[in-house]
Every structure is written in structure tokens, then in C-alpha cells.
N, C-alpha and C positions, 0 to 999 in steps of 0.2 A: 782664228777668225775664218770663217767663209764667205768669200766674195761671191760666191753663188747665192746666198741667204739670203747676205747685206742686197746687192743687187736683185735680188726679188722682191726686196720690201721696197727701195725705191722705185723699181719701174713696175711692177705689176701688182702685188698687192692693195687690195680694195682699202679704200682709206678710212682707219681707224680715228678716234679723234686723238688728238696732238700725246697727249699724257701716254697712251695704250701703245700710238708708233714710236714711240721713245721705248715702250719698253720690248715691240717687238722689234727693233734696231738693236736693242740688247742681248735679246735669246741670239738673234741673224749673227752677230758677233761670238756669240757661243758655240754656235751648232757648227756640225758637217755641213759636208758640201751638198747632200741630201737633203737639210734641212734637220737633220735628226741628232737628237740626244743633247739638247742642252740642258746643261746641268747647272742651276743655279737657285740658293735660295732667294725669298723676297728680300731679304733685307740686303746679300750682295749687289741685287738687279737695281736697288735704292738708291744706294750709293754710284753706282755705275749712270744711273737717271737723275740725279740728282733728285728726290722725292721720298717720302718717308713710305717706310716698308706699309701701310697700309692701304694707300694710294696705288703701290705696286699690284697687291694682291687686287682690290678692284680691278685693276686692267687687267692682269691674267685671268679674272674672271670673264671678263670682257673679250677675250682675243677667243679664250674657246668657247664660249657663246655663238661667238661667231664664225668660228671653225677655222679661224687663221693662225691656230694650234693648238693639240689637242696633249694628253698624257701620253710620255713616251717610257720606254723600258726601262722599270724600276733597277735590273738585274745593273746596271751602268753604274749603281752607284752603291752596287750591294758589299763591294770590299771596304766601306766605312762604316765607321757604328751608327749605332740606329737613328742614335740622336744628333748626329751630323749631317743626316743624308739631307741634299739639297732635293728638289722639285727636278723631273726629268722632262723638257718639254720640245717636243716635235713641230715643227714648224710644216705648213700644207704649202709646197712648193706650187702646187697643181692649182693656188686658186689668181684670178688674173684681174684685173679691175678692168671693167667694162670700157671699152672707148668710144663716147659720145661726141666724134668730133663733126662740125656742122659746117656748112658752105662756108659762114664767117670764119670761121678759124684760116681756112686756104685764104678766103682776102684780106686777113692781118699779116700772113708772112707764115701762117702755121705758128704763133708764138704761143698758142696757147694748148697743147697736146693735151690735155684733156677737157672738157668741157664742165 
């Protein structure tokens, strides 16, 4: 697991809808501390989400759409046969969710860190 990943999806990561950050919490759990080379098919990342492997593939269609991870290096998974290789996916450490924070925010106490 990388607590660099996991920790990018909760504090900086622009917020996907619920289903898509379950399953980028799942790659974050996979990946390097980089962010790179998680290796997993849809249907393990299903079980891991609790969600049927189709639902899965949507969101990974979803996450690199939106660039908050793209295809990573095939060669990672090239010592299994063909028809085992899982999906290799790269997480974008670099991208950051905007912070919208407004006067009211400081006069509640700051409780609400993003807006």
C-alpha cells in the first residue's frame, strides 16, 4: 500500500463521484509511492469496492477521462501469461483540488476546508 497515493486521494485529489473514489482509493492502495504501476484487474478492484466488475470498468473509464490516472507499463505485468495480465494503472500525483475557501469558512472555525 502507499500512504503517499492513499494520502493524495484524500487530501488533494479533485473529487470524483463516490463509486470512481472507491475505486481510485483501490488503485492508491495498490500503487507505489509514485503513484505508479497498479496492477489490478476489474474484477479484483470489485471485490476490493464491493461493486460488480462492470460498474468498476465505468469508473476507470471515468478516472482517465479525467486524467486522475492514465495507462501504465504494460512490461509490470509482462512475466504472466497473456490471459492473466491484469490492467496497469498510473495514478497523476501532480493533480490537486482547487481550494475554494471563503471569509465564512474562517468565521465557522475553518470546519469546512473545502468549499
Amino acid at each position: 500500500m502507499s500512504i503517499e497515493a492513499y494520502a493524495w486521494v484524500t487530501n488533494h485529489a479533485p473529487p470524483p463521484g463516490l463509486a470512481a473514489r472507491a475505486v481510485l482509493y483501490a488503485l492508491a492502495d495498490l500503487a507505489w509511492s509514485d503513484g505508479r504501476d497498479a496492477c489490478a484487474s476489474s474484477k479484483h478492484l470489485a471485490e476490493k469496492v464491493a461493486m460488480n466488475a462492470s460498474n468498476v470498468r465505468r469508473c476507470l473509464r471515468e478516472l482517465e477521462a479525467g486524467g486522475w490516472i492514465r495507462r501504465g507499463n504494460p512490461a509490470v505485468v509482462a512475466h504472466l501469461p497473456e490471459y492473466e495480465r491484469p490492467a496497469v494503472w498510473d495514478l497523476d500525483l501532480s493533480l490537486r483540488r482547487p481550494a475554494h475557501r471563503t471569509p465564512a469558512d474562517t468565521e465557522r472555525g475553518g470546519c469546512s476546508e473545502w468549499a
